[in-house]
SETIDO-449546 format. One line per 4 residues: number of its first residue (from 1); their letters; for each residue x, y, z of C-alpha. Coordinates in nm, 3 decimals, always signed. Layout:
NUM	a	X Y Z | ...
! end
This chain:
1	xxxx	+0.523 -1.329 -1.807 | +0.736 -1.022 -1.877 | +0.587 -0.664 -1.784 | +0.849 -0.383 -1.935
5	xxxx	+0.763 -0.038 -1.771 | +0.892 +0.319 -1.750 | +0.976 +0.429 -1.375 | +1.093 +0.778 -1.275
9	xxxx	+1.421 +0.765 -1.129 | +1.328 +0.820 -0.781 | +1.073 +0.543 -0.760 | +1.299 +0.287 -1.013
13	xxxx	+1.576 +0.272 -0.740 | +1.410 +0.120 -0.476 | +1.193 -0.060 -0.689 | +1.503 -0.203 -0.888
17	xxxx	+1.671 -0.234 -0.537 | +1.374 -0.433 -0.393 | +1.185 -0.588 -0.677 | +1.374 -0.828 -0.953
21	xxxx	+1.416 -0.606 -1.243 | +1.607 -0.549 -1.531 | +1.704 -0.217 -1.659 | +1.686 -0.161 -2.001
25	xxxx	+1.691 +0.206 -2.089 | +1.809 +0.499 -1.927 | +1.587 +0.837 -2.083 | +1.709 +1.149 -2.094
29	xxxx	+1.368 +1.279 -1.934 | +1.479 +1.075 -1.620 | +1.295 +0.813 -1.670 | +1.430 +0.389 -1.703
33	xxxx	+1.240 +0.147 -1.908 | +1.301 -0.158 -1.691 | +1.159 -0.501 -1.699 | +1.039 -0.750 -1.487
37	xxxx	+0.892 -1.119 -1.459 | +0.589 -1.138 -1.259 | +0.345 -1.475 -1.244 | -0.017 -1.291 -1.238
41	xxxx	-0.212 -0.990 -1.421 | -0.396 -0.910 -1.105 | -0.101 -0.865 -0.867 | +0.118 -0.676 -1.120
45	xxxx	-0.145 -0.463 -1.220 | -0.202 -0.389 -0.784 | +0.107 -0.297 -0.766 | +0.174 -0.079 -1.070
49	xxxx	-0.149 +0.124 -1.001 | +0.007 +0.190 -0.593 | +0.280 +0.364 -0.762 | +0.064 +0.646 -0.928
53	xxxx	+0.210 +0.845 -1.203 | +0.561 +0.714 -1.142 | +0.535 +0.428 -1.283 | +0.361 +0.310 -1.670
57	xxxx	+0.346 +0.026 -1.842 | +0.442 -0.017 -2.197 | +0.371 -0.419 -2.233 | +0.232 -0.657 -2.266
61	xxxx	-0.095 -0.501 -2.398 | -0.298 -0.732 -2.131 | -0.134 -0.556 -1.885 | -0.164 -0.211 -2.001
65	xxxx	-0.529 -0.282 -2.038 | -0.532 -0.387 -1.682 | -0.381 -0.144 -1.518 | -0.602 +0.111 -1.706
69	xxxx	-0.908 -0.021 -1.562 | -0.809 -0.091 -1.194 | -0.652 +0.254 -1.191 | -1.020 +0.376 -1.381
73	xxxx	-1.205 +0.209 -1.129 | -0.962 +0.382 -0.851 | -1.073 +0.722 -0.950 | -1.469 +0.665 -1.021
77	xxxx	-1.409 +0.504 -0.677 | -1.267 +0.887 -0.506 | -1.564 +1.049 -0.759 | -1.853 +0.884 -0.601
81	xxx	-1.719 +1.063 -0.260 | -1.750 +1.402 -0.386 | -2.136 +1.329 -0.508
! end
């Protein structure tokens, strides 16, 4: 499978230095659209959500929906501390 994502530049060059990635775009907001092959959902999805706001993915849609709920589930997770 084939995950293409938009990394700000301080997180896309270790990420392109350490993970196999392809860059695709450079933005002008600082940003690079980069992609990458990965073999499972649930581990790209892990890792995408570790890297916070840095890091978004545009496609595929299975993925996007992914990563929206394990990084949904993240912060009812944090909520049900403050109740």
């Amino acid at each position: 499978m084939l995950a293409t994502s938009v990394c700000s530049v301080p997180t896309a060059s270790w990420m392109l230095e350490y993970y196999p990635m392809r860059v695709h775009t450079e933005l002008p907001d600082g940003y690079r659209e980069a992609a990458m092959t990965y073999a499972s959902d649930e581990w790209m999805a892990r890792l995408v959500v570790g890297f916070g706001p840095d890091v978004r993915v545009l496609a595929p849609d299975s993925l996007v929906e992914r990563v929206r709920g394990a990084a949904t589930a993240a912060l009812a997770a944090y909520a049900e501390l403050d109740g």
